[in-house]
N, C-alpha and C positions, 0 to 999 in steps of 0.2 A: 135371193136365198130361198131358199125351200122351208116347207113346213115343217122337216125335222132340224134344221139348223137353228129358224126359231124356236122349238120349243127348247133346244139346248139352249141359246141365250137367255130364254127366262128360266128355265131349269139352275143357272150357272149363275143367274140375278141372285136368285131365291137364297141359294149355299155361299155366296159369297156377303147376304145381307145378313142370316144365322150370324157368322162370325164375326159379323164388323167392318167388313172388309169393304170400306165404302169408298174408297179410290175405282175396284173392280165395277159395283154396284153403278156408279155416276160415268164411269170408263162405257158403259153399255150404251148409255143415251146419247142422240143425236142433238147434237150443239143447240138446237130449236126444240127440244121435245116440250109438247103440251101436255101438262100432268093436272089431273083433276079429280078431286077429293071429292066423296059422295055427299051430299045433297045435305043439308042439315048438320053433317060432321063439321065440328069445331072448326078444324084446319082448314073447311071449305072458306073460310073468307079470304082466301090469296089465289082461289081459283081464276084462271087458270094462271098456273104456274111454269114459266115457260123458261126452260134451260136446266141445266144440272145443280147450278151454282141456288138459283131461286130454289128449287127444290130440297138441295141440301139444309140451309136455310128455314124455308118454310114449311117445311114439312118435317125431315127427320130430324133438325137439331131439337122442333116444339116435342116431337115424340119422346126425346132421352133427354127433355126436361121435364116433362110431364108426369112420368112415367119412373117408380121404382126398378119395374122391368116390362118391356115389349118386344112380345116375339112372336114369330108365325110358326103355325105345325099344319099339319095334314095338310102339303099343299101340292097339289095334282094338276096338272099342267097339261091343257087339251088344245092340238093344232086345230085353225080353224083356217077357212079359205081368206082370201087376198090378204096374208101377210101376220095375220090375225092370230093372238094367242089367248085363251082364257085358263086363269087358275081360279080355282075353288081351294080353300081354305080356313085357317080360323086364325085370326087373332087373342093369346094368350097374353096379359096385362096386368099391371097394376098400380092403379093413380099413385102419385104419391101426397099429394092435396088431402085425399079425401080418405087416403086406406083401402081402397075397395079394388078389390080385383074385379075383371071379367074377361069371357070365353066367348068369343064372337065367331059368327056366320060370316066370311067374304067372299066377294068376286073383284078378281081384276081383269080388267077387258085391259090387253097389251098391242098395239099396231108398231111394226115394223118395216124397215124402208127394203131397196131390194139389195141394200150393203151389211143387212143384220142389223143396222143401230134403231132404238125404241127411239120411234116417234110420238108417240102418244099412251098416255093411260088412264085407264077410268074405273074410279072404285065404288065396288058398291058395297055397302057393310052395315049391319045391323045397328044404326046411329042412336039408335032408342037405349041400347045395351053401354054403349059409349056414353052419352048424356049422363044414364042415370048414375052413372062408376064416377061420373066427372063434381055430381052435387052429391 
């Protein structure tokens, strides 16, 4: 696949994670994908997380328990060489633990195979902004 075919499957991740739509969202990833949560983020202790099923699981069901609401905005989806996608974006949230909202800074580094399915991703996000929303 080409670099504009990936950045349409991450473009097509992103609008299909907006609505919920996580049959499309886990539909994109390749049966192995290595998904990896940034560095000190909560959810990093099941890194790396590997397959769709582990990720739905350990990733987005902690998020929509965690969470009044979680959702991503501003999110800008740049092709990069061998296969490679990066979005910039922000995380828009709200514990539900603790009441506190927050409006986070991210990156997602996205790698793809040459079938279009996401082999890999790697978050980076503002975990200071996260922590302090979490106590």
């Amino acid at each position: 696949m080409g670099t504009k075919q990936n950045i349409q499957t991450i473009d097509t991740l992103y609008k299909a994670f907006a609505t919920g739509d996580m049959p499309i969202v886990l539909g994109l990833m390749h049966a192995k994908i290595e998904w990896k949560e940034a560095e000190s983020n909560s959810l990093a202790d099941g890194n790396p997380y590997i397959g769709p099923d582990s990720i739905l699981e350990g990733v987005f069901a902690r998020l929509g328990a965690k969470h009044e609401h979680f959702g991503v905005q501003d999110v800008k989806v740049h092709g990069m060489s061998d296969n490679m996608v990066l979005a910039t974006l922000r995380y828009n949230a709200k514990v539900k633990a603790t009441g506190k909202s927050y409006n986070a800074q991210a990156a997602h580094l996205w790698t793809l195979n040459d079938e279009g399915k996401i082999t890999a991703f790697q978050q980076y996000v503002d975990t200071k902004k996260l922590a302090d929303a979490e106590m």
